[in-house]
C-alpha positions, 0 to 999 in steps of 0.5 A: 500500500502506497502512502497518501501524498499530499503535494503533487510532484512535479516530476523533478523529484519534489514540488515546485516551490513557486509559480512560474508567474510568481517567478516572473513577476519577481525578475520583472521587479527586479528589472524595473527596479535595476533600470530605475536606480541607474536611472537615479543614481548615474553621475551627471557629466559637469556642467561647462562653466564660462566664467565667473557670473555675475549677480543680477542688477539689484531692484530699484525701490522707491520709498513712499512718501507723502506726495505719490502715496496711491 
């Protein structure tokens, strides 16, 4: 008399541990992740500097006085 099985074999010997889907799904994460920190994490090359720059023109302010309140 054979013993009850309770998993099925795969014919490999044992059962599977994960789905091909679950599989796939995992390596397709992986993927996009990689892609993702290249993206994020590559060095930009230096910008080409000029020269120094200048700072911009200060703004002219007029104070209010009597005469051309609004």
């Amino acid at each position: 008399m054979h013993p009850l099985r309770t998993t099925p074999s795969t014919g490999s010997g044992g059962p599977r541990r994960f789905p091909l889907r679950t599989l796939l799904l995992m390596i397709l994460a992986l993927v996009v992740f990689a892609r993702l920190w290249w993206i994020t994490h590559r060095p930009h090359p230096p910008r080409a500097v000029s020269g120094p720059t200048l700072p911009h023109a200060p703004i002219p302010v007029h104070p209010l006085t009597p005469e051309n309140k609004p």
